[in-house]
C-alpha positions, 0 to 999 in steps of 0.5 A: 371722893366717891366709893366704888364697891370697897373702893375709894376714887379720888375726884379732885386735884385736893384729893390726889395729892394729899401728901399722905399718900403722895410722892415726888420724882425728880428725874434727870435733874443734873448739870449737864441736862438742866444747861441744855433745856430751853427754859433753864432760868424758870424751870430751875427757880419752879423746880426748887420751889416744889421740892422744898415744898415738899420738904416742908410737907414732911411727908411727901417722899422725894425720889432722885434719879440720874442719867446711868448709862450702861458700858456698851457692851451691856446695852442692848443694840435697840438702845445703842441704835436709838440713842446714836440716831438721837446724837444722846451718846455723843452728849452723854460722852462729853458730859463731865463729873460735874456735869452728872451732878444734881442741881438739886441735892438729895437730903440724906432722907431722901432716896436715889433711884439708878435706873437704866431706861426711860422709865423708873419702874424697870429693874429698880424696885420702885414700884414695891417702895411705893405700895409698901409705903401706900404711896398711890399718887406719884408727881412727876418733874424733871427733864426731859418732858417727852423722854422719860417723864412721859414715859415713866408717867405713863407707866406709873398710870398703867401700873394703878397709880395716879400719875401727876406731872407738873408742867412747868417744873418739867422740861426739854432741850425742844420746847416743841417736843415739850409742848407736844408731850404735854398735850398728848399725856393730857387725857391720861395723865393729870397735868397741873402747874406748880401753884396747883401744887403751892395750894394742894400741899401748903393747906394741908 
């Protein structure tokens, strides 16, 4: 780490994720969307690990969140239009119950955020838990790489924080557009696989 006026920059992968101030996001990890991504065996079995990774840390807080869709008549157009184009309302349409259940379920510790976009700042106050509990690096897994992952990563480094994904703890239905998402968040967003993870954590 190096000072920088009165502030402290983390340099190393050790000094970014350090539990103490460090948080997990589990986005989207559900029946229906983990049965459609193109690695569902590996990602399931990475997945796992990290989240009880995490556990045993006993200081790394873990944030769930689902896919919610809003009632038509509460979406805005731009959404509806996006999602139409995609074929996604039509797959959300014939998810079941079952399907919008975690694969991974919350401990009664650990928290669920609802949000509505493709990214888990908006609307939800996630963004003042994390400061209020000085959390400053969130770590990011789920599905989809290229959907909401980058797109909340991205967020997350807009909005000051060290911004993590873990690249074979998150996934897609296109492992084209996974691969694709992965190099471009490269240059902005810190990617590391989950032994990265194994080392960083398990050691301190």
């Amino acid at each position: 780490m190096q000072k920088i006026g009165d502030k402290i920059v983390y340099n190393t992968i050790e000094e970014i994720l350090d539990p103490s101030h460090t948080a997990l996001v589990v986005w989207d990890v559900q029946h229906g969307s983990t049965k459609i991504i193109f690695n569902k065996e590996e990602f399931s079995k990475n997945i796992n690990f990290v989240v009880e990774l995490a556990r045993k840390s006993k200081n790394i807080p873990i944030f769930f969140t689902p896919i919610q869709m809003l009632p038509k008549r509460f979406e805005s157009s731009a959404i509806i239009y996006t999602l139409g184009k995609l074929g996604f309302d039509r797959l959300f349409e014939q998810f079941t119950a079952e399907d919008m259940d975690f694969t991974i379920k919350p401990n009664q510790d650990e928290l669920v955020i609802n949000k509505h976009t493709g990214s888990i700042f908006i609307d939800t106050g996630f963004e003042r838990m994390l400061r209020n509990a000085g959390i400053i690096t969130v770590v990011f897994t789920g599905i989809a790489t290229e959907g909401g992952v980058e797109s909340s990563a991205r967020d997350a480094f807009n909005r000051g924080f060290y911004s993590v994904v873990v690249s074979d703890c998150v996934s897609s239905p296109s492992k084209e557009g996974h691969e694709r998402s992965l190099e471009n968040m490269k240059n902005l967003i810190t990617i590391v696989n989950s032994k990265v993870l194994e080392n960083s954590w398990v050691k301190l």
